[in-house]
N, C-alpha and C positions, 0 to 999 in steps of 0.2 A: 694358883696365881702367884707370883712373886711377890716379894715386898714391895710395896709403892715407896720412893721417894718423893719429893716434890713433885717434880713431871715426869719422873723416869718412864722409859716404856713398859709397858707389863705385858706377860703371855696370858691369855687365858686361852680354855678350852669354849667351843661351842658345837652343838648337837643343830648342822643344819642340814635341814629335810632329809636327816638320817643319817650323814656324816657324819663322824666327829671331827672337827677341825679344831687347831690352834691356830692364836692370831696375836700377834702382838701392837696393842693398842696403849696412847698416851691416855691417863684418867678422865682427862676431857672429853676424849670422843666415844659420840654415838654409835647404838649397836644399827642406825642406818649407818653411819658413815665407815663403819668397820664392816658392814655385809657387804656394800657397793666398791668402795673404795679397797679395800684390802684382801676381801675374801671374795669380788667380781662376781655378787651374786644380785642379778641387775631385775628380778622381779619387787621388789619394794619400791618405789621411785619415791624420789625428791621432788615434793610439788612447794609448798612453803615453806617447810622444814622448821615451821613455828606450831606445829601439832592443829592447823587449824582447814587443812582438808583430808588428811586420813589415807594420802594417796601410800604412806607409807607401813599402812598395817600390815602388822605379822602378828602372828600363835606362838605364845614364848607360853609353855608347856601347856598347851591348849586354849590360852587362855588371849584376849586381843589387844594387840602395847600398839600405841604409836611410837616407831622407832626411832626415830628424830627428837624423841622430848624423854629418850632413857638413855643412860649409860651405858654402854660395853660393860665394864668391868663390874655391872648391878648385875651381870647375868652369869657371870663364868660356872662352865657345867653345865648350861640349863639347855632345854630343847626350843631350837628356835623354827616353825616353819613358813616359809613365803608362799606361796602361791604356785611356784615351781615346782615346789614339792610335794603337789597334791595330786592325787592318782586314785585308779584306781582299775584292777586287772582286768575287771568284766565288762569294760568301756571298751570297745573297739580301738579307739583312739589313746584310750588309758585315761580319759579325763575323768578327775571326780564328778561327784551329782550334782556339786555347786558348781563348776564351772561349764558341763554340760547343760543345767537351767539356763546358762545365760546366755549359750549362743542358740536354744533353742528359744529363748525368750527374747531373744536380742536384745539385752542388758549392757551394749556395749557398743560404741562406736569408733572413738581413736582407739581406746584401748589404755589408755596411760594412768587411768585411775583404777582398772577393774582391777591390779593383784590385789589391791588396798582392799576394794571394795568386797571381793570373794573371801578374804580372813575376814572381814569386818563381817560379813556374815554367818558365818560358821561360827564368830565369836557370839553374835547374837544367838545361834542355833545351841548355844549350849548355854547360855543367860538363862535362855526360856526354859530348858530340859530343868536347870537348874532351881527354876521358879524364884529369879529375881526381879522385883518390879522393877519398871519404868514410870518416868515423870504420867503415861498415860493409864496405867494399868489403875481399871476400875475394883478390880476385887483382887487384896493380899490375901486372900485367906484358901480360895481354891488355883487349878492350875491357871497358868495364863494359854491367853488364847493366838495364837503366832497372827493375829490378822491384819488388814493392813495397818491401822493405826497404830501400832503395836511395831511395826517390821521401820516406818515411815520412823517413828521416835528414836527407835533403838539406830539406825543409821545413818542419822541427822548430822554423824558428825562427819561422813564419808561425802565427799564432793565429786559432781560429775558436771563438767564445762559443757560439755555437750546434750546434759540433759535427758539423759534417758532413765531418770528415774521413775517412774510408773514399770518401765522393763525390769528394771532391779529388782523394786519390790514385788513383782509377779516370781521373779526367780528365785527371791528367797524364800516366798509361801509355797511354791511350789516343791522345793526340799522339805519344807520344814511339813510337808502333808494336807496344804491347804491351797490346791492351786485355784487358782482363780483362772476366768476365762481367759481363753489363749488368743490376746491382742494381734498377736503375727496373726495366723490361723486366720483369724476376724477380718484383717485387713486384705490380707491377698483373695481371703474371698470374696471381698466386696470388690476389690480391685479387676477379678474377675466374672464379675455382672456387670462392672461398669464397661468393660470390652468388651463381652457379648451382647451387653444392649446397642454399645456402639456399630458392632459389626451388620448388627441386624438391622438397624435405624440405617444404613450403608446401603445396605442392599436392598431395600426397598425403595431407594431413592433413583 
């Protein structure tokens, strides 16, 4: 990193979802505003940009930052990854486990909050591995248990306009090895007895 003057610009280095890039940022700005803005990496989004819906989470070395409420130049060298950057070769599609839970859970409807919400998981996913409580967590002393009031605590700070939280949290139990019944599944099957009752109440009329 350069020497800082007052405002001068600085180069730093970043490691995003396996690149290494530089980027030359003023000490004011954030490592949202230098991912979107400079380095046009458009999976983080700007929802308040006051850290108080999450739409902007990333994995800065696995670990989950709202990236609107850190610096740039707090991170130079470090590994940062979005939601873009998540894969994986045995997916048909290449999607990781956590973003396949969630169009199979349907965990998602605009779409504008899931990158946030897919790191904000995976950062939970490794809290738990880690065995660090939450404000819920009945026993410090053995592992915790990924369930839902557990998953519901830990991603309270992750906002969805649209409401599809009950889908989220199926999608992160569902990584995390603890799936719960399958709400979609549930529904299309009811949805299809409620048509073939129809059909049949049809045809006998």
């Amino acid at each position: 990193m350069n020497a800082p003057g007052s405002s001068d610009p600085l180069t730093i280095g970043l490691a995003v979802d396996g690149e290494r890039r530089q980027v030359d940022v003023e000490p004011r700005t954030t490592l949202l505003d230098a991912l979107r803005e400079r380095l046009g990496e458009n999976a983080p989004k700007k929802g308040c940009d006051h850290g108080q819906c999450g739409s902007c989470t990333v994995l800065i070395e696995g670990r989950r930052h709202l990236s609107c409420l850190t610096l740039a130049i707090q991170h130079d060298g470090a590994e940062v990854t979005t939601a873009a950057g998540l894969t994986d070769e045995d997916d048909p599609d290449g999607l990781h486990p956590m973003q396949r839970a969630f169009v199979r859970r349907d965990g998602l409807q605009c779409g504008y909050c899931t990158p946030g919400q897919i790191c904000a998981a995976l950062g939970v996913l490794e809290e738990l591995a880690a065995g660090h409580p939450s404000h819920v967590t009945a026993d410090l002393t053995g592992p915790i248990e990924p369930d839902e009031a557990e998953i519901r605590e830990r991603m309270s700070g992750n906002l969805c306009r649209c409401g599809a939280y009950p889908n989220i949290v199926d999608a992160v139990r569902e990584v995390a090895g603890h799936p719960p019944p399958d709400r979609v599944a549930d529904a299309l099957a009811a949805t299809a007895g409620l048509t073939q009752t129809a059909d049949t109440t049809e045809g006998r009329s």
